[in-house]
PyMOL CGO cylinders between C-alpha atoms (Angstrom):
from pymol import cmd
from pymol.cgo import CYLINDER

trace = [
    CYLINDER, -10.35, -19.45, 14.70, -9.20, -22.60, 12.64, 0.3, 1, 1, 1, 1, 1, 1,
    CYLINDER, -9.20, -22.60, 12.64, -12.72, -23.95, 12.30, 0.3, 1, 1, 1, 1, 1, 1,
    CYLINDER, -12.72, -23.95, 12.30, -13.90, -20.36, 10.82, 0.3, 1, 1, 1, 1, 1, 1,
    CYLINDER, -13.90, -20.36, 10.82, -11.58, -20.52, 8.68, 0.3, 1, 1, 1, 1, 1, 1,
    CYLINDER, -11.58, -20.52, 8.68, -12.37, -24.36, 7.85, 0.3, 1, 1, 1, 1, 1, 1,
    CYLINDER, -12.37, -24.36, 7.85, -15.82, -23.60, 7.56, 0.3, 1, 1, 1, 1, 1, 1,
    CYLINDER, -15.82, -23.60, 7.56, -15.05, -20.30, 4.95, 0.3, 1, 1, 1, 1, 1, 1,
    CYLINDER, -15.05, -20.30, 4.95, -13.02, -22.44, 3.09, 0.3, 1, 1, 1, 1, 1, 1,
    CYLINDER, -13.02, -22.44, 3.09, -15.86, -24.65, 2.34, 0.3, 1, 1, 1, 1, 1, 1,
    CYLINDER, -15.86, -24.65, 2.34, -18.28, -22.30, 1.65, 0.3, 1, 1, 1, 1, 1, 1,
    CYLINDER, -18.28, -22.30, 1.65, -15.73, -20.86, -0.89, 0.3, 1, 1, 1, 1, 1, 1,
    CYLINDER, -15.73, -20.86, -0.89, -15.54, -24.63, -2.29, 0.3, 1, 1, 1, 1, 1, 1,
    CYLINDER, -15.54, -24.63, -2.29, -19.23, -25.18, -2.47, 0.3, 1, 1, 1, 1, 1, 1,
    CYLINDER, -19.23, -25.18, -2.47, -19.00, -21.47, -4.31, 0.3, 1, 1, 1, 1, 1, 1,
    CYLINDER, -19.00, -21.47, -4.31, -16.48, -22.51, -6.67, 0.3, 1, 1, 1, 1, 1, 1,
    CYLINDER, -16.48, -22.51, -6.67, -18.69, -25.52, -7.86, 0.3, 1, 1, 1, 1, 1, 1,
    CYLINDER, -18.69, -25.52, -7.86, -21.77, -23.48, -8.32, 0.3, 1, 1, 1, 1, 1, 1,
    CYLINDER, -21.77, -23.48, -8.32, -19.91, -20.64, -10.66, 0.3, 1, 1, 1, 1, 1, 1,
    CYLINDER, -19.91, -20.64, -10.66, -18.16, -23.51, -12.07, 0.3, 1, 1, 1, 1, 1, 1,
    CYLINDER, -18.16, -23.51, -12.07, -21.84, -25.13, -12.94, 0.3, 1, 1, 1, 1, 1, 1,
    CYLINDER, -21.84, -25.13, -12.94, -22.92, -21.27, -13.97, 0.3, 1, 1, 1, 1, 1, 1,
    CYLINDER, -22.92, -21.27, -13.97, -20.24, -21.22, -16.26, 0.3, 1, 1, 1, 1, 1, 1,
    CYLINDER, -20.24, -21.22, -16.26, -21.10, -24.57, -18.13, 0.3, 1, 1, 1, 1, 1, 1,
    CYLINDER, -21.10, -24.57, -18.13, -24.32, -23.18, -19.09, 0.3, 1, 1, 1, 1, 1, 1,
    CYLINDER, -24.32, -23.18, -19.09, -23.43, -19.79, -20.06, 0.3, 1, 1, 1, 1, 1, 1,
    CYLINDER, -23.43, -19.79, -20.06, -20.45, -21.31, -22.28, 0.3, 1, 1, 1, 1, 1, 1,
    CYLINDER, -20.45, -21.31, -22.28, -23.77, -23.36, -23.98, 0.3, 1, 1, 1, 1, 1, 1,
    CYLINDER, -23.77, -23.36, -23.98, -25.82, -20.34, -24.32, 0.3, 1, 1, 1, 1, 1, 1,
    CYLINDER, -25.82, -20.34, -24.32, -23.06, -18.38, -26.07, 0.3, 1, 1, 1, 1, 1, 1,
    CYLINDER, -23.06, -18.38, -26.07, -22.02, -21.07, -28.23, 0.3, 1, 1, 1, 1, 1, 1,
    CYLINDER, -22.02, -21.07, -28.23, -25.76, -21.60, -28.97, 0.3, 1, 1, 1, 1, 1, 1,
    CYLINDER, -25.76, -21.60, -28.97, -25.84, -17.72, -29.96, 0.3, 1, 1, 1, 1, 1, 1,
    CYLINDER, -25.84, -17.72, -29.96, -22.87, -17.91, -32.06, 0.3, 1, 1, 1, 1, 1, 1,
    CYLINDER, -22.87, -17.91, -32.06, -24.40, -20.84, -33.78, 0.3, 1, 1, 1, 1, 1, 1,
    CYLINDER, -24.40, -20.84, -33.78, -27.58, -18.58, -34.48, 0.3, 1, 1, 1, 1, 1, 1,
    CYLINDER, -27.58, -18.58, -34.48, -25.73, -15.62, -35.53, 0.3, 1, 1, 1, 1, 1, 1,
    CYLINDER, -25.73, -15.62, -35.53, -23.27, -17.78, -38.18, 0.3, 1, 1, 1, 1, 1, 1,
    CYLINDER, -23.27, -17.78, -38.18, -26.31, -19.59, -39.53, 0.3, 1, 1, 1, 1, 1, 1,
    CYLINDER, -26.31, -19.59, -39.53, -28.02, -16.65, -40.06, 0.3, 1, 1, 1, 1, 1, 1,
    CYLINDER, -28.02, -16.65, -40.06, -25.89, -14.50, -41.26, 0.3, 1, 1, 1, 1, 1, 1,
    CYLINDER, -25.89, -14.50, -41.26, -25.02, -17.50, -43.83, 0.3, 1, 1, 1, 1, 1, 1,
    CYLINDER, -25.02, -17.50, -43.83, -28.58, -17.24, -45.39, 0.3, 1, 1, 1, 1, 1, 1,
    CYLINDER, -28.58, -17.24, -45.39, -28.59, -13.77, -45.38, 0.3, 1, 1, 1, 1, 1, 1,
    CYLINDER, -28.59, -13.77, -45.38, -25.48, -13.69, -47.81, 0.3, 1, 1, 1, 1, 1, 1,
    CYLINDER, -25.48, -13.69, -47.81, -26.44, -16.67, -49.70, 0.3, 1, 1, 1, 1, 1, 1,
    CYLINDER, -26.44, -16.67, -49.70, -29.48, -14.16, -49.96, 0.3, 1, 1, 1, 1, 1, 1,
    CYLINDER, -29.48, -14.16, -49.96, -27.47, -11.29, -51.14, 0.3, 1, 1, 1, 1, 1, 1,
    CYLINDER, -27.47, -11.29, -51.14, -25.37, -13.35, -53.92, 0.3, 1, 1, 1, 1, 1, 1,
    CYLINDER, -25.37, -13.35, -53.92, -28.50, -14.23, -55.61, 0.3, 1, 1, 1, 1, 1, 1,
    CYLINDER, -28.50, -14.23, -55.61, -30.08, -11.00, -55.64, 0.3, 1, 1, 1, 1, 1, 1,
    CYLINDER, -30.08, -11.00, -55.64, -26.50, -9.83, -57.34, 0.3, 1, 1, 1, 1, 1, 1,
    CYLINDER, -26.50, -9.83, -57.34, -25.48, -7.68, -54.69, 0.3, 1, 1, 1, 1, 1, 1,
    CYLINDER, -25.48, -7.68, -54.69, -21.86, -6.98, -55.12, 0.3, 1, 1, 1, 1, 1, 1,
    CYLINDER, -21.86, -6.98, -55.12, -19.74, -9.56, -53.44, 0.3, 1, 1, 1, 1, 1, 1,
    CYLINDER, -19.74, -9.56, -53.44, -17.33, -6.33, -51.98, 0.3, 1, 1, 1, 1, 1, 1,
    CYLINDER, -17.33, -6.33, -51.98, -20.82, -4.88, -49.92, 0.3, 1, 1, 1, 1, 1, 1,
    CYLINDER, -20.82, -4.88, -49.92, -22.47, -8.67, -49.21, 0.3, 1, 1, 1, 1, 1, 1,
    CYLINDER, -22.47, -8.67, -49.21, -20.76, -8.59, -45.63, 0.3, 1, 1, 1, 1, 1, 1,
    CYLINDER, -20.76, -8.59, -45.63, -21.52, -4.89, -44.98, 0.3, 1, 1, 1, 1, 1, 1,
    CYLINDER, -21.52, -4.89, -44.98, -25.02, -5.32, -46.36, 0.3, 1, 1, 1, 1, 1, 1,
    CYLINDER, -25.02, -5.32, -46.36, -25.88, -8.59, -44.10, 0.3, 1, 1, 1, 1, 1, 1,
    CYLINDER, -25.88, -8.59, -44.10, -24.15, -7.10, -40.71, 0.3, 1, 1, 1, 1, 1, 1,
    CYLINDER, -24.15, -7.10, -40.71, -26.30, -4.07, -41.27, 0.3, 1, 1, 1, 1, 1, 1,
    CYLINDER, -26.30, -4.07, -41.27, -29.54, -6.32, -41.18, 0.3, 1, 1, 1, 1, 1, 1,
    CYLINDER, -29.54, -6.32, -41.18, -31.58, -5.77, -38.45, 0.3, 1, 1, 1, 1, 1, 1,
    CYLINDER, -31.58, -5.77, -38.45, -32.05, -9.37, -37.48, 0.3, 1, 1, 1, 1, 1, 1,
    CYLINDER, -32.05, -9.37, -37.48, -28.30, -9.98, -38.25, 0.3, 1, 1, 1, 1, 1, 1,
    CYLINDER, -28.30, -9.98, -38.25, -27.51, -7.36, -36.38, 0.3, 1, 1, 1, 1, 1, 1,
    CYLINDER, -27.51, -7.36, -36.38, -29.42, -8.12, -32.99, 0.3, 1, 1, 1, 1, 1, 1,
    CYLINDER, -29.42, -8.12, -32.99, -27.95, -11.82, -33.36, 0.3, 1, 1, 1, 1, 1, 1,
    CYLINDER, -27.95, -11.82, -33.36, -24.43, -10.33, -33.48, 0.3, 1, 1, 1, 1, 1, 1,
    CYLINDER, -24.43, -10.33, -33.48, -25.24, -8.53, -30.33, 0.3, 1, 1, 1, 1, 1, 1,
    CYLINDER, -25.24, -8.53, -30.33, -26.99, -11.57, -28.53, 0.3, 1, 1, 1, 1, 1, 1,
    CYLINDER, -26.99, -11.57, -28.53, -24.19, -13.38, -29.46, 0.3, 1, 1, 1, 1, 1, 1,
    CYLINDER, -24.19, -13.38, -29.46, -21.68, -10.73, -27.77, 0.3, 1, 1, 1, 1, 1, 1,
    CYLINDER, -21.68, -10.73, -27.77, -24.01, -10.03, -24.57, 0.3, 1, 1, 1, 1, 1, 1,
    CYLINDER, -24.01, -10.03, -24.57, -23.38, -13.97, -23.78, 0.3, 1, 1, 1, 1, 1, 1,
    CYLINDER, -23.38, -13.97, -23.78, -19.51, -13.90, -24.57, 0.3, 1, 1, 1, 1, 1, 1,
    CYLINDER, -19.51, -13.90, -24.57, -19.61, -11.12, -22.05, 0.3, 1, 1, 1, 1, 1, 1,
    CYLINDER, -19.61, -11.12, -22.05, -21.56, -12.99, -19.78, 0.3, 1, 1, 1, 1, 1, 1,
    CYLINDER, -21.56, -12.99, -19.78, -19.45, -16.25, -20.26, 0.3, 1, 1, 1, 1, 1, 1,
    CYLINDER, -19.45, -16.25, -20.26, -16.50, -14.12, -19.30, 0.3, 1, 1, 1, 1, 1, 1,
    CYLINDER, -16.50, -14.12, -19.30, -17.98, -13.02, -16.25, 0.3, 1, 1, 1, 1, 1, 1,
    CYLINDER, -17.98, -13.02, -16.25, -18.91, -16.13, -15.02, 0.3, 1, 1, 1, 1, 1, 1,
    CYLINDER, -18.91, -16.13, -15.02, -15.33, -17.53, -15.94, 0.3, 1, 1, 1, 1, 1, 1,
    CYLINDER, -15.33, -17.53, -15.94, -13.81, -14.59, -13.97, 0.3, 1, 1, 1, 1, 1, 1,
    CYLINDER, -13.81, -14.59, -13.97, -16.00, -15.16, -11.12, 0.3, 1, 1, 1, 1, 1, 1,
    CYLINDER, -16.00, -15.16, -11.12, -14.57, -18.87, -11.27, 0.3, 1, 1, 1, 1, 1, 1,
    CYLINDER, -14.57, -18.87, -11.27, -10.80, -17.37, -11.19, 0.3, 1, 1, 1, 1, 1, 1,
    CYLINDER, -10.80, -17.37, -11.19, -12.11, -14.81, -8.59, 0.3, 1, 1, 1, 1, 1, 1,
    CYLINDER, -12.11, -14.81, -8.59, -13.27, -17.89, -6.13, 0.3, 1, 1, 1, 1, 1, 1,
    CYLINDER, -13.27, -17.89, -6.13, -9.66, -20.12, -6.74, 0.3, 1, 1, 1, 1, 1, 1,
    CYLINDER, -9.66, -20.12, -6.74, -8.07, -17.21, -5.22, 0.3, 1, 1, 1, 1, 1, 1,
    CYLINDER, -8.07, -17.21, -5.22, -10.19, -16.93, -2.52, 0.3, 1, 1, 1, 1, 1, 1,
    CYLINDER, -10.19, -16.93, -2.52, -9.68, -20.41, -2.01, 0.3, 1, 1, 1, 1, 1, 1,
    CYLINDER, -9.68, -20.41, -2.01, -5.91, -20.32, -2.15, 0.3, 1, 1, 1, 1, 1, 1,
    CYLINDER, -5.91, -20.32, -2.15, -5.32, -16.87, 0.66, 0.3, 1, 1, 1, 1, 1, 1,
    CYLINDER, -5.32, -16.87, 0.66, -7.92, -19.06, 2.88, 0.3, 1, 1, 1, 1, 1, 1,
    CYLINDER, -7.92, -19.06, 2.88, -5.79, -21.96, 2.56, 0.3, 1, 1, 1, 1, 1, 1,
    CYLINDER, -5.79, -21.96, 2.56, -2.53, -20.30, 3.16, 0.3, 1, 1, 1, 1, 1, 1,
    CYLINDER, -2.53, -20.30, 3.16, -4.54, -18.71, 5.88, 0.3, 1, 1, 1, 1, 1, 1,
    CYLINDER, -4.54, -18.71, 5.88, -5.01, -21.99, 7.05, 0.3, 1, 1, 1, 1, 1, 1,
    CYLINDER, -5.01, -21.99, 7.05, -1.82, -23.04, 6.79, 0.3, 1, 1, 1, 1, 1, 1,
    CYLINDER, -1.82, -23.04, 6.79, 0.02, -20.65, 8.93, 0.3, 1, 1, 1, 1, 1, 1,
    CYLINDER, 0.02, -20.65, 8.93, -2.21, -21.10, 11.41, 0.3, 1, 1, 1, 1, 1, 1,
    CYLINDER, -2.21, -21.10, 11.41, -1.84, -24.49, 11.59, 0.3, 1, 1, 1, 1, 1, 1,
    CYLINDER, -1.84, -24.49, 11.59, 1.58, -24.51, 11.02, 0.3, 1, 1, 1, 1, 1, 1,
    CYLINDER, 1.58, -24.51, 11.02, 1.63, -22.64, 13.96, 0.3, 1, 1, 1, 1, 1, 1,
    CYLINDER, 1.63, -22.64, 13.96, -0.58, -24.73, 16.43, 0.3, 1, 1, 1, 1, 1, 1,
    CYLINDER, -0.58, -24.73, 16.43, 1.24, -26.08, 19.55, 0.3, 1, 1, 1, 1, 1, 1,
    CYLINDER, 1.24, -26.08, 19.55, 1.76, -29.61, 19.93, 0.3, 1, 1, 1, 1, 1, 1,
    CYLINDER, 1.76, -29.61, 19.93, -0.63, -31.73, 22.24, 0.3, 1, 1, 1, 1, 1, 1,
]
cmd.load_cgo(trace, "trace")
């Protein structure tokens, strides 16, 4: 029983570092979106103050941009995915800590030899 639960416990571990990998690049790809959506949106009211649009309407009038827009949502579809790889971390490190406890009482309980 102890070395199933050894051997779980080290899948979980080799688990853990994969999401943990996961969640490096999906923290890059949503920081890369938010970089696109800023920058864009950026140009789009430096756009908007030269054409005169009212300064009240700029940020209404940019968000509303098609292109804008679909950055904003990119940039919100990775957040989302960030956060599920992050939970997915969390979701592992509990794992990992019933297993151990797991562990723990059964070894805690093991007869002397």
């Amino acid at each position: 029983m102890r070395d199933n639960l050894m051997d779980e416990l080290w899948q979980k571990f080799k688990m853990l570092d994969a999401a943990i990998k996961e969640l490096r690049s999906r923290g890059s790809a949503y920081a890369q979106a938010e970089q696109d959506y800023r920058v864009e949106l950026a140009k789009c009211i430096l756009l908007e103050r030269d054409k005169g649009t009212p300064v009240t309407i700029i940020s209404d009038v940019c968000r509303g941009d098609r292109t804008i827009a679909g950055l904003k949502f990119n940039r919100d579809v990775a957040d989302v995915v960030y956060k599920s790889a992050l939970e997915a971390v969390n979701g592992y490190k509990l794992q990992i800590r019933i297993l151990d406890a797991q562990i723990e009482r059964e070894w805690g309980h093991a007869p002397a030899d």
